[in-house]
TIBAFI-287272 format. One record per residue: residue number from 1; residue in three letters; x, y, z of N, C-alpha, C in turn. Coordinates in Angstrom, 2 decimals, decimal comma. Layout:
N
ATOM seq type   neast  nnorth     nup  caeast canorth    caup   ceast  cnorth     cup
ATOM NUM  ALA       X       Y       Z       X       Y       Z       X       Y       Z
...
//
This chain:
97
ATOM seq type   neast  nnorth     nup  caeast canorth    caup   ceast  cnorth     cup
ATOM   1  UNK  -17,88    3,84   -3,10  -16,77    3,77   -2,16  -15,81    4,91   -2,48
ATOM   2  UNK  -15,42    5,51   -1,49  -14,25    6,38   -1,89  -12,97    5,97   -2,03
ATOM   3  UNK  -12,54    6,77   -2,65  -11,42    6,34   -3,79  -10,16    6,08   -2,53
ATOM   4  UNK  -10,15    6,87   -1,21   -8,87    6,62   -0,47   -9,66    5,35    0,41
ATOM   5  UNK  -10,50    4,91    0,25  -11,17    3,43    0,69  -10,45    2,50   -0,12
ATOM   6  UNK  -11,28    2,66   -1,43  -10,42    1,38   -2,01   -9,23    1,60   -2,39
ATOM   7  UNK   -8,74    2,32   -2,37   -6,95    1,86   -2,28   -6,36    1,41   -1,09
ATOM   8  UNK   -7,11    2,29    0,08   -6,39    1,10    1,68   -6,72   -0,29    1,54
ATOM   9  UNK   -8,01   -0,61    0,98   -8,76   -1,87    0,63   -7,81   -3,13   -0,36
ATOM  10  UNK   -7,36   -2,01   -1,83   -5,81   -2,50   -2,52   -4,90   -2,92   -1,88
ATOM  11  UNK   -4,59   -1,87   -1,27   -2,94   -1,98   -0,34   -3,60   -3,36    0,37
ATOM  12  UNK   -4,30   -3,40    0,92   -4,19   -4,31    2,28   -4,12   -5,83    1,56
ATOM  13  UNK   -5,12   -5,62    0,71   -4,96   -7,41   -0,08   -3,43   -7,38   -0,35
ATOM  14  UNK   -3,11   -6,63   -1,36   -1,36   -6,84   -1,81   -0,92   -7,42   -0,78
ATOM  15  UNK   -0,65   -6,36    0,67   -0,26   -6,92    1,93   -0,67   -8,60    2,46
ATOM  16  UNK   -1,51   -8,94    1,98   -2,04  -10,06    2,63   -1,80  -11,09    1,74
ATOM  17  UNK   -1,86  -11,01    0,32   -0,98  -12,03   -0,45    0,14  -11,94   -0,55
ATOM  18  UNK    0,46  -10,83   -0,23    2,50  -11,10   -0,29    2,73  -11,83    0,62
ATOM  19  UNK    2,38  -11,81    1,84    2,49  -12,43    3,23    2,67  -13,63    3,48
ATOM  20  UNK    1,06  -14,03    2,91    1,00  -15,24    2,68    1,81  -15,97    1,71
ATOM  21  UNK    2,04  -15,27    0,35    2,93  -16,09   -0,13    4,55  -16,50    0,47
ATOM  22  UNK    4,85  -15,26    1,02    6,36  -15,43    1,79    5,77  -16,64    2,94
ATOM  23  UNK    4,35  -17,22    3,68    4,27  -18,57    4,32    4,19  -17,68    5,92
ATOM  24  UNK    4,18  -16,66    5,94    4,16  -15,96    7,39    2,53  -15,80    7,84
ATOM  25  UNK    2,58  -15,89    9,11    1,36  -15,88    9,64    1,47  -14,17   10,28
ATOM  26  UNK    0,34  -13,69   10,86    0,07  -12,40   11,17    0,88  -12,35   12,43
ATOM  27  UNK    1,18  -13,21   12,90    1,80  -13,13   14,42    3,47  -13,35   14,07
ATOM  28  UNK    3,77  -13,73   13,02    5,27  -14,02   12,75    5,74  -12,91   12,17
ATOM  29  UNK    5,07  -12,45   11,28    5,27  -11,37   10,25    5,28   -9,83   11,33
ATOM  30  UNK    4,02   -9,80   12,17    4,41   -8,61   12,88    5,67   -8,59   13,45
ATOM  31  UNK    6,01   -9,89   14,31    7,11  -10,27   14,81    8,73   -9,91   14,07
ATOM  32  UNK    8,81  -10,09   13,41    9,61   -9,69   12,08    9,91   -8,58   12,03
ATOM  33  UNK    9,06   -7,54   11,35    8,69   -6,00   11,19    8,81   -5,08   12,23
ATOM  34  UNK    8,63   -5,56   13,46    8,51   -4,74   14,52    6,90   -4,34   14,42
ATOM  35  UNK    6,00   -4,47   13,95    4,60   -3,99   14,08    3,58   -5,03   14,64
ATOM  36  UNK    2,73   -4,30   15,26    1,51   -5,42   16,20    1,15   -5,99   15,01
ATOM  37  UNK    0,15   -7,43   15,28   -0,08   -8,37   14,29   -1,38   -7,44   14,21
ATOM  38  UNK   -2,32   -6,90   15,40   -3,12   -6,68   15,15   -3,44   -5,17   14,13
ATOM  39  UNK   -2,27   -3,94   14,25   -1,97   -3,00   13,51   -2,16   -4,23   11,81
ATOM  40  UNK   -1,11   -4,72   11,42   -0,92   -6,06   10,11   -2,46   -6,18    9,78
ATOM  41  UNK   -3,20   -6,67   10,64   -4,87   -7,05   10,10   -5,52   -6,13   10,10
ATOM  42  UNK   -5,61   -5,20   10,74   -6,37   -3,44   10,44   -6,00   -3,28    9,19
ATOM  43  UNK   -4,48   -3,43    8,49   -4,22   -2,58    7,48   -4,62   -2,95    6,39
ATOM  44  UNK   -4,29   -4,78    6,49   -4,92   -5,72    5,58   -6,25   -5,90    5,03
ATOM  45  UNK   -7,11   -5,71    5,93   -8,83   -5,08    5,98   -8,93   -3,97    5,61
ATOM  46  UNK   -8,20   -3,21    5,36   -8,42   -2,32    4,70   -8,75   -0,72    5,60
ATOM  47  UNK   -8,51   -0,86    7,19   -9,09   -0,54    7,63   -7,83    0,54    8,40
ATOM  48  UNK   -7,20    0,46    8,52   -6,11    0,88    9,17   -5,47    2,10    7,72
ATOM  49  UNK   -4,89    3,12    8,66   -4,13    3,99    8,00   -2,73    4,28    8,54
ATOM  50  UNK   -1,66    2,86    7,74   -0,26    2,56    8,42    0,82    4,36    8,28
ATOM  51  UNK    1,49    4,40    8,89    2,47    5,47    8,78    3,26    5,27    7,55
ATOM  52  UNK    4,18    6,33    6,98    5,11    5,50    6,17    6,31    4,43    6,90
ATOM  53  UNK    6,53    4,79    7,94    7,45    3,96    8,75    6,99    2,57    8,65
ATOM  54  UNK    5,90    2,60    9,09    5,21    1,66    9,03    5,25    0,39    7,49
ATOM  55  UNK    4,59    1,46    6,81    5,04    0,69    5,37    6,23    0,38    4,89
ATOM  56  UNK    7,49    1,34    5,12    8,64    0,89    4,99    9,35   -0,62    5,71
ATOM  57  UNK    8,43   -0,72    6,81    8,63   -1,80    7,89    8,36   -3,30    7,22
ATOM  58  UNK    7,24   -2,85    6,26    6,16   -4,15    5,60    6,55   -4,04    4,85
ATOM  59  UNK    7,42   -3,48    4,04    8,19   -3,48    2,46    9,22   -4,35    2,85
ATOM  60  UNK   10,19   -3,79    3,62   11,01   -4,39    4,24   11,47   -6,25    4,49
ATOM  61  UNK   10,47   -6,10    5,37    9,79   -7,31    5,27    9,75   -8,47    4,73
ATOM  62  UNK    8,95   -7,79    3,55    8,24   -8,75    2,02    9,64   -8,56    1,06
ATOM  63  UNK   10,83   -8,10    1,79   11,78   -7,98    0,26   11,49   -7,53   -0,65
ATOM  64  UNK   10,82   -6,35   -0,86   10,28   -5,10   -1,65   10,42   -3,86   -1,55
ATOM  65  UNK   10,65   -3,21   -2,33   10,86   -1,59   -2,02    9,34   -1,51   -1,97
ATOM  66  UNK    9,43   -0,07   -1,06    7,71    0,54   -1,19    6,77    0,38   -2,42
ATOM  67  UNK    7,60    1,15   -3,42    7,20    1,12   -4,86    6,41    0,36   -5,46
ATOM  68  UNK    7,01   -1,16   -4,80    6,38   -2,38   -5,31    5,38   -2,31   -4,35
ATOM  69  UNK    5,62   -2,34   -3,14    4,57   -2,25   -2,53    2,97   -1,62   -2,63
ATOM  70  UNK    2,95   -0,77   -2,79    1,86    0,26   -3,56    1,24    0,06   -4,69
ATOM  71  UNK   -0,23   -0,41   -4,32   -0,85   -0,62   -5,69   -0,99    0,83   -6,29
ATOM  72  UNK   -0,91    0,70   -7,89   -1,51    1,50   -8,93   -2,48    1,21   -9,33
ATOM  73  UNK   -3,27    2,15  -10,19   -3,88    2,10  -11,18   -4,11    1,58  -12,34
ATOM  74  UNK   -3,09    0,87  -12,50   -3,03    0,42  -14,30   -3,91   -0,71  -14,31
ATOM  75  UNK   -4,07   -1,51  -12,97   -5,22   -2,75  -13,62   -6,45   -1,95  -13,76
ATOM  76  UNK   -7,07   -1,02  -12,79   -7,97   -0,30  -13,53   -8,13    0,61  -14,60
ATOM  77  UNK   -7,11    0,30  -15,56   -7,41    1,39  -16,50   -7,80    2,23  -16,80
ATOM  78  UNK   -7,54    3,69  -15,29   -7,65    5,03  -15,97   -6,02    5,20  -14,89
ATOM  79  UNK   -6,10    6,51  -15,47   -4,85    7,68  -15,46   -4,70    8,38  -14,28
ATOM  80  UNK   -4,30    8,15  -13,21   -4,45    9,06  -11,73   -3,30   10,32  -11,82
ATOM  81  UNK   -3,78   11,70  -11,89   -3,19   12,88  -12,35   -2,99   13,12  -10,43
ATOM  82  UNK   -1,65   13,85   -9,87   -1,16   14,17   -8,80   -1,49   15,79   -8,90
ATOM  83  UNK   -2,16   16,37   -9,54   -2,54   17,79   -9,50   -4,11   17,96   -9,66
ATOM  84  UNK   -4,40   19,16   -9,73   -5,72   19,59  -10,33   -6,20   19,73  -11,65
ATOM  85  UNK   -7,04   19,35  -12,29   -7,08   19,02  -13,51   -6,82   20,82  -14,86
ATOM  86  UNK   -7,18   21,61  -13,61   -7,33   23,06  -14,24   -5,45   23,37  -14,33
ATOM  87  UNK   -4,47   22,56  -13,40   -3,55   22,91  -13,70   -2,84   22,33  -14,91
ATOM  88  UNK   -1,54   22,79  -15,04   -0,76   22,40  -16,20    0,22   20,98  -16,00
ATOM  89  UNK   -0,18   19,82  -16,66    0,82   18,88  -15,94    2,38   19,32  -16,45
ATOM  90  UNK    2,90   20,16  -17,24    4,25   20,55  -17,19    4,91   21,04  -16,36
ATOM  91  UNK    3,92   21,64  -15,49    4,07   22,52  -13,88    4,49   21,30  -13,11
ATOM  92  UNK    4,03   20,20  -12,90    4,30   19,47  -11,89    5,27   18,40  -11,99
ATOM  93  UNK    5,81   17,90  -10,50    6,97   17,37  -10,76    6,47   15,97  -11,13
ATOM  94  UNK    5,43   15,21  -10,76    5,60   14,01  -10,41    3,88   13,54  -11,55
ATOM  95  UNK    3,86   12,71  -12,44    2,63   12,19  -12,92    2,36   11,14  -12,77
ATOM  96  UNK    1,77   10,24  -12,04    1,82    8,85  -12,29    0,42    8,57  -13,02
ATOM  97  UNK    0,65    7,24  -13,45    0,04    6,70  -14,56   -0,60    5,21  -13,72
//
């Protein structure tokens, strides 16, 4: 699977247990957000590629900053570098882990 697969695949579960835990259904929650329920289940499936507006909308939402929103890496235990590996990470602004 490619790697920007399973992270829409990530994102979308997060999305779909936060949801559910806040007790909202796909039709309440779009309702809420301003976004179609059916856009909500594309994204959740993994299948959809939301805007940031969009995500800000579903952060929003869930009473979360983006931040939280956004799965990482750390349950899989490796290191996701925001550059090229030939570059210097002192060069760059941003590393996440």
């Amino acid at each position: 699977m490619a790697a920007f697969d399973e992270y829409s695949n990530r994102l979308g579960a997060r999305i779909r247990t936060l949801r559910k835990r806040a007790g909202l259904s796909l039709r309440e929650f779009g309702m809420m957000v301003g976004v179609h329920h059916n856009q909500i289940l594309s994204i959740e499936q993994g299948e959809g590629n939301p805007s940031l507006r969009t995500l800000l909308r579903i952060a929003g939402g869930l009473d979360i900053s983006l931040h939280d929103l956004l799965p990482d890496d750390e349950d899989k235990g490796e290191t996701v570098y925001w550059f090229s590996p030939d570059e210097n990470p002192g060069d760059q602004a941003d590393l996440k882990n």
